[in-house]
C-alpha distance (Angstrom), angle and dihedral (degrees) to the residues before:
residue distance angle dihedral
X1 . . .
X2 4.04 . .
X3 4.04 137.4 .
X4 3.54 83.1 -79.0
X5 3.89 110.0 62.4
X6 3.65 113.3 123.0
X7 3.89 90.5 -121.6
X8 3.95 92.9 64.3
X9 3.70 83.3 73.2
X10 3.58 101.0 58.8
X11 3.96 113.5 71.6
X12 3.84 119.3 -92.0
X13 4.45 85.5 18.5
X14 3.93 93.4 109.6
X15 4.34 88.4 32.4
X16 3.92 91.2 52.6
X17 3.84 90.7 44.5
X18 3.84 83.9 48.7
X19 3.28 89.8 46.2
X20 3.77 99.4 -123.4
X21 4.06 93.3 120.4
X22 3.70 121.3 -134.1
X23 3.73 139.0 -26.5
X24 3.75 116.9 -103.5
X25 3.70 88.7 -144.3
X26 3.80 93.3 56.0
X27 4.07 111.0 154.1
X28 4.05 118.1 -96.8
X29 3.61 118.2 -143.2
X30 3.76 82.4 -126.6
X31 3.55 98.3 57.1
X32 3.93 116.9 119.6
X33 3.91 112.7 -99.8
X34 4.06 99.8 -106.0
X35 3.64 118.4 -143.0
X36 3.85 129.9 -94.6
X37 3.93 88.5 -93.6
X38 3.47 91.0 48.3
X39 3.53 100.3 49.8
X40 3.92 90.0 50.8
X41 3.73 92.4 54.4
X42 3.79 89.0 45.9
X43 3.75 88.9 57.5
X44 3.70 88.2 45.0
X45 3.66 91.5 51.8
X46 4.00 92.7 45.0
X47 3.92 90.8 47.2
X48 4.11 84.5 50.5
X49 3.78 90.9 53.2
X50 3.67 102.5 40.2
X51 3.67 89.2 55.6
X52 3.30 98.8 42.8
X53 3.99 84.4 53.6
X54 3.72 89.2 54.6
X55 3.73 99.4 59.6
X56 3.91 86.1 40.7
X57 3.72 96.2 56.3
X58 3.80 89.1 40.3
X59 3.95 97.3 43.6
X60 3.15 88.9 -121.5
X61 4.26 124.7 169.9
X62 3.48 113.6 -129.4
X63 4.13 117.9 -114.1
X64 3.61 141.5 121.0
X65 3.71 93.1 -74.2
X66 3.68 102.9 47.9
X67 3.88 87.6 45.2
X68 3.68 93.3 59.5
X69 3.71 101.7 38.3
X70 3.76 84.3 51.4
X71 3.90 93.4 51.8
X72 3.57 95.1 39.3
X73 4.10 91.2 54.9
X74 4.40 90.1 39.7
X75 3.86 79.9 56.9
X76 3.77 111.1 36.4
X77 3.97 72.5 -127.5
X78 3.94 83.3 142.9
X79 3.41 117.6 26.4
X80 3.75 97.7 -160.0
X81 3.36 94.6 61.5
X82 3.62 89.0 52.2
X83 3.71 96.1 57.9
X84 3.88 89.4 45.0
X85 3.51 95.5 55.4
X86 3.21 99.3 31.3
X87 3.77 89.4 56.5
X88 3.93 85.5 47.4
X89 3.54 98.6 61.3
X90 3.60 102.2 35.3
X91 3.94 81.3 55.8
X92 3.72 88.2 57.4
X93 3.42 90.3 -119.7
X94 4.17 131.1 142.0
X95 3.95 111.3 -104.3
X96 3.81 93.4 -138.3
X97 3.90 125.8 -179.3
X98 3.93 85.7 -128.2
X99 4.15 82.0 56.6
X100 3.96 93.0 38.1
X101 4.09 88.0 58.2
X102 3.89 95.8 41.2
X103 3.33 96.5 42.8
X104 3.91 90.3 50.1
X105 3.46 95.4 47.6
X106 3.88 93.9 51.4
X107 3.95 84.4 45.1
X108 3.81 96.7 64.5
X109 3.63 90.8 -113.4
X110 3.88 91.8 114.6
X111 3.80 86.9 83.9
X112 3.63 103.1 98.5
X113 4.69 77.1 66.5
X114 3.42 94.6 48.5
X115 4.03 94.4 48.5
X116 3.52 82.7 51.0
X117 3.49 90.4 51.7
X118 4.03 93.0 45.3
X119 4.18 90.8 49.0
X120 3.99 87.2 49.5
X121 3.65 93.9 53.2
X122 3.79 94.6 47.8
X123 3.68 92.4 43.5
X124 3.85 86.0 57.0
X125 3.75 86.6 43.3
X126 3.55 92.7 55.6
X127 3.77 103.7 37.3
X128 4.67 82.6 53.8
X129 4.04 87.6 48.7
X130 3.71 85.2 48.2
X131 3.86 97.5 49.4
X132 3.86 87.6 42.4
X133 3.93 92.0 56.2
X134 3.35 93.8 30.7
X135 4.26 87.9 57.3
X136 3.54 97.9 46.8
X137 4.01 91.5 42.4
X138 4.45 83.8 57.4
X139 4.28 86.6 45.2
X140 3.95 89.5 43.6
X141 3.79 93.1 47.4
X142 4.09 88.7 34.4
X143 4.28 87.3 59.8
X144 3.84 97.6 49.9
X145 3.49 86.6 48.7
X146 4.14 88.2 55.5
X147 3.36 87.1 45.9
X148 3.96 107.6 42.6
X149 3.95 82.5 40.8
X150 4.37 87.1 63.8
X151 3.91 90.8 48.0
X152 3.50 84.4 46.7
X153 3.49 92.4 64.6
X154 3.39 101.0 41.9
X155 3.72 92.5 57.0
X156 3.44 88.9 57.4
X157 4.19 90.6 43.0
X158 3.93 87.4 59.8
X159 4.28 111.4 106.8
X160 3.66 110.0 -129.7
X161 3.46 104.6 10.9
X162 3.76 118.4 -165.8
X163 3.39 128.5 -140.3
X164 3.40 100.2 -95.6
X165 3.86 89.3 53.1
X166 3.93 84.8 49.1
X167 4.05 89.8 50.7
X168 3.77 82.9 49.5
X169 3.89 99.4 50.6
X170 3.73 86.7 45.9
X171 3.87 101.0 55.6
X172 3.78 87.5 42.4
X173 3.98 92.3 58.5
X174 4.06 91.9 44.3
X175 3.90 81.4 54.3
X176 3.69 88.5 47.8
X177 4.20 89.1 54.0
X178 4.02 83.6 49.7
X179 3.24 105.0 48.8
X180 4.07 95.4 41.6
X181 4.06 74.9 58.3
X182 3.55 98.0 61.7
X183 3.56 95.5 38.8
X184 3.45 82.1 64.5
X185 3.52 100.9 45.1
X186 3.73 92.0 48.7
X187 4.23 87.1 50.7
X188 3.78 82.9 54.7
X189 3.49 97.8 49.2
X190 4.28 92.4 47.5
X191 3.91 78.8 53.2
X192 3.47 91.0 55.5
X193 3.64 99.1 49.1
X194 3.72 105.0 47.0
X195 4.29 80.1 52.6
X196 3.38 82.9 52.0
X197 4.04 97.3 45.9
X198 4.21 85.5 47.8
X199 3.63 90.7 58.5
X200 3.61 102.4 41.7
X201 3.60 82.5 55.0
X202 3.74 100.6 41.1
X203 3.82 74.8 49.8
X204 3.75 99.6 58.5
X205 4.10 86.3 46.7
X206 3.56 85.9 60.7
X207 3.46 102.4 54.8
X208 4.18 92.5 48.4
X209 3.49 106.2 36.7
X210 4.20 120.8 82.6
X211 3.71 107.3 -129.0
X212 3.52 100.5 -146.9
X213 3.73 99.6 50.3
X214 3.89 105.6 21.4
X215 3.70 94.7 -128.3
X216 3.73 119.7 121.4
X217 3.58 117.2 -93.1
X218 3.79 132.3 -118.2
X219 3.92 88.1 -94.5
X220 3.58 87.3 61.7
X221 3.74 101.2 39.6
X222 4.27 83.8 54.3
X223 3.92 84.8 64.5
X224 3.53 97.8 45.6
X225 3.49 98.1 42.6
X226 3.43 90.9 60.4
X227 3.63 95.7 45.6
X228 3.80 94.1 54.8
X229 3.71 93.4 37.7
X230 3.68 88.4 64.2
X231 3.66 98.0 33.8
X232 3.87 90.6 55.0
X233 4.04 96.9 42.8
X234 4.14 81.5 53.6
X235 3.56 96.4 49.5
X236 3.83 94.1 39.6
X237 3.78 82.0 -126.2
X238 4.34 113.0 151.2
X239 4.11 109.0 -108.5
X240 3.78 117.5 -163.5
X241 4.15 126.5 -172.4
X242 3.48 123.6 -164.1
X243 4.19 138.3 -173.8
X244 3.24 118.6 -149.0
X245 4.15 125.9 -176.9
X246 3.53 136.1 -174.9
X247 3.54 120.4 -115.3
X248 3.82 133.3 -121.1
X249 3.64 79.1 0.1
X250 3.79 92.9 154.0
X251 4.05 89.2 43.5
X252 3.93 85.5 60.0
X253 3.93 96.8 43.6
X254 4.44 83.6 50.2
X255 3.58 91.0 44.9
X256 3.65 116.2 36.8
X257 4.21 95.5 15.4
X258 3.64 128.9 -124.3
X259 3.53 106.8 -67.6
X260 3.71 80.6 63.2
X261 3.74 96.7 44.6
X262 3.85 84.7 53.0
X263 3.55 95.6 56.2
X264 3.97 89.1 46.3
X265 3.94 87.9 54.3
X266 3.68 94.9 48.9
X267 4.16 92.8 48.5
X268 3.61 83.7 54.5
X269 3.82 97.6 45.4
X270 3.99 87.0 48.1
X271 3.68 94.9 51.8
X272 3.60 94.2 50.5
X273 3.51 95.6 42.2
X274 4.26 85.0 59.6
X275 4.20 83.3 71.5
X276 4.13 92.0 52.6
X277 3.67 112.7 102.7
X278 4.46 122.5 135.3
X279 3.73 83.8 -64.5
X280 3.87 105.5 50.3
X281 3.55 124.8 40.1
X282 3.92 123.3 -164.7
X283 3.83 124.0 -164.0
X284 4.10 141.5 165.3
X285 3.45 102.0 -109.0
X286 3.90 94.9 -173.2
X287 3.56 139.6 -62.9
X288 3.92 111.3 1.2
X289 3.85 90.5 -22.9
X290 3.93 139.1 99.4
X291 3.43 141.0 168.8
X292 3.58 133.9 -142.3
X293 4.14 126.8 -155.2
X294 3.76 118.1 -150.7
X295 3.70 115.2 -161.7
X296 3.87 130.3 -163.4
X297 4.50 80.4 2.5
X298 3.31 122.6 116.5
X299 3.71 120.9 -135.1
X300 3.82 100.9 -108.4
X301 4.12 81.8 54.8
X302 3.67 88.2 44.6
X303 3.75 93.6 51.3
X304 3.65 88.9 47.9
X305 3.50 100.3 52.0
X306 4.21 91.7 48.7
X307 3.80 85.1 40.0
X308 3.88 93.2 61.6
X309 3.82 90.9 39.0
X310 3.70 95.4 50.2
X311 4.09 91.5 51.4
X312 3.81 86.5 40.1
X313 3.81 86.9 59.7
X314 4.45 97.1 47.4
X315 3.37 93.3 55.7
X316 3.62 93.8 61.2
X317 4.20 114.2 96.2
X318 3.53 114.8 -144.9
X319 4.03 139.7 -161.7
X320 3.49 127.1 -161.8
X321 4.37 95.2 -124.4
X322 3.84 90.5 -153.6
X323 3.83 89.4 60.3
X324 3.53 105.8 11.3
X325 4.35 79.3 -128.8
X326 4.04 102.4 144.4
X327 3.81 118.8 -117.7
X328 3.24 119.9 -129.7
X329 3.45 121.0 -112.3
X330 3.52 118.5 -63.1
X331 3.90 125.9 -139.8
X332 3.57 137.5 138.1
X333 4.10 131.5 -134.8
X334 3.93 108.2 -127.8
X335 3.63 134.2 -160.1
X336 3.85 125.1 -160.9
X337 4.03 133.3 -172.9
X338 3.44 143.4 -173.6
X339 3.63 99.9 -114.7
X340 4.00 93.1 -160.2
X341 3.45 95.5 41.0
X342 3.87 90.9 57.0
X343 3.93 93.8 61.3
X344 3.62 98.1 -122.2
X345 4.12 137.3 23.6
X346 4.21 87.7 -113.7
X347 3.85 95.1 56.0
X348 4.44 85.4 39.4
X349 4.04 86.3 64.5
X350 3.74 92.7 44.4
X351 3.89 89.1 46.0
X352 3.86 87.6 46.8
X353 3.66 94.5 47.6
X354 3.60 91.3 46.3
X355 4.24 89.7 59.3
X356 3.08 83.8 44.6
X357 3.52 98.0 58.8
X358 3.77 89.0 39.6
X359 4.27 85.7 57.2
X360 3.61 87.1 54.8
X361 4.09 97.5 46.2
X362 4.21 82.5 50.3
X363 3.55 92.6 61.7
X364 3.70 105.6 -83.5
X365 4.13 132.5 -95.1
X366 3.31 96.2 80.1
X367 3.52 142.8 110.0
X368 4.12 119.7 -139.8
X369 3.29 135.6 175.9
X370 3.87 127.0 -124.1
X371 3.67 117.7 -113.2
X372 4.01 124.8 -131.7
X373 3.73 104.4 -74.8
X374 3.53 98.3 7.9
X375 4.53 103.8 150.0
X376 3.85 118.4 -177.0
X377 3.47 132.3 -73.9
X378 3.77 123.1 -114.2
X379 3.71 94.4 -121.1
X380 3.82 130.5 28.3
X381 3.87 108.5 -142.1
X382 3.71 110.3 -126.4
């Protein structure tokens, strides 16, 4: 059954299939015809609920994403992420916003990010070429000035000057005055462009960093993974990529609020971010999870370095400074995999995730280390 079966069009077709029964406002064949206005606003309205159903059924959190996917798949709008879902649910399978990314991302349909990245990186290829010209244009125009200063002077220097020679000596010093101009415009205009080379790349921090805990975000950790993933498999060099997730993360947002929560993610973030160095490479992947990259390590050094970290981390004793309340302890579940020994860096994450979950199931603070052919589970315990 897709976005397109006839039944999605009559009301309660997509909320049976969801399993949500029928609409209490379903038509009556002895309603009053409503007007064309009407009728649009109905559809509106219908639309509105139907998605809203969606991300219900699917426990799904409400942002720009999840609103489109859902009204792209309502509509047949997009009929890739039709099939996906479709393929998703008839597999039994939760639609997830982890699985809505990844599955996006293996789909092609991450271009619209990596145009963005291609236009950034010839904007900042552009705005350099323009500083370079730009620079030797101002030294250029800063040497015939030099020079047409000296003949300047020695037009001046000559005894008896005519009036041609005095015509000359004029013209050269209004040349002078224009030239000095340029060189100043062209000094502006260097100025200019390295502002304009800070920002782009203030710009480009931006968009990878998390705010709240400094780290770099998934977007960034894409790039990078890539980078080292084919940097290692040249070098023959061991790569390793681990999730790791909070615990009770939810119980501690319920409990203690989100301020609190906050300050739980960012002691977290700045405890893994004491591991990072050229060779390991921490970031927020989303929500209460991050993942770490471990380059030219193997995965028993890998474990051990999380390992120590992660009991590190539980033996702390924390209070809630609002409400002087204590925390409970803090620790995180951790998956790790080889990322070589996987076959490829999309099936490492799964693998990863998949220890992960298995950490979790095990009862939590604990590190554990995927096994060959491991994939991902179709629902992350919490």
């Amino acid at each position: 059954m897709t976005a397109h079966d006839p039944s999605l069009n009559r009301r309660g077709g997509l909320l049976g299939w969801l399993g949500l029964g029928q609409r209490d406002d379903a038509a009556s064949p002895h309603d009053t015809p409503a007007s064309g206005t009407d009728r649009r606003q109905s559809v509106r309205d219908r639309h509105l609920d139907e998605i809203g159903a969606f991300l219900s059924y699917h426990q799904l959190e409400v942002n720009a994403q999840t609103l489109v996917v859902a009204s792209n798949y309502l509509t047949g709008n997009d009929p890739q992420i039709v099939r996906l879902i479709d393929r998703r649910v008839q597999a039994r399978e939760p639609v997830t916003l982890d699985w809505l990314e990844d599955s996006l991302a293996e789909e092609g349909m991450g271009e619209e990010a990596e145009l963005l990245e291609r236009l950034m990186q010839r904007l900042e290829q552009g705005v350099e070429e323009f500083g370079k010209t730009s620079r030797a244009a101002r030294e250029a125009t800063n040497a015939y000035h030099s020079e047409l200063s000296k003949e300047a002077g020695k037009l001046e220097a000559v005894p008896s000057t005519g009036a041609v020679i005095t015509e000359l000596a004029t013209i050269t010093k209004a040349m002078l005055k224009r030239t000095l101009e340029i060189e100043r415009a062209m000094q502006r205009s260097e100025e200019q462009t390295r502002s304009l080379k800070h920002k782009l790349e203030e710009t480009r921090r931006s968009a990878e960093e998390d705010h709240l805990t400094g780290l770099p975000n998934r977007r960034a950790f894409e790039a990078r993974y890539e980078a080292e993933y084919r940097a290692a498999r040249a070098a023959a060099e061991p790569l390793c990529v681990a999730f790791c997730d909070i615990d009770h993360f939810k119980r501690v947002n319920d409990t203690h609020g989100h301020d609190a929560g906050d300050r739980v993610l960012k002691l977290v973030a700045d405890n893994l971010a004491r591991i990072s160095d050229e060779r390991c490479h921490v970031a927020r992947h989303g929500g209460e999870e991050f993942v770490v990259l471990f380059r030219d390590t193997t995965v028993a050094e890998a474990f051990e370095k999380l390992d120590r970290l992660r009991a590190q981390l539980a033996d702390r004793h924390l209070v809630n400074r609002a409400t002087e309340v204590p925390i409970e302890q803090v620790t995180f579940s951790a998956g790790i995999a080889d990322v070589f020994a996987t076959g490829e860096r999309r099936a490492a994450l799964r693998a990863a995730d998949a220890a992960l979950y298995r950490a979790k199931l095990d009862g939590r603070n604990r590190v554990i280390i995927a096994e060959p052919g491991e994939l991902k589970p179709a629902q992350l315990a919490a």
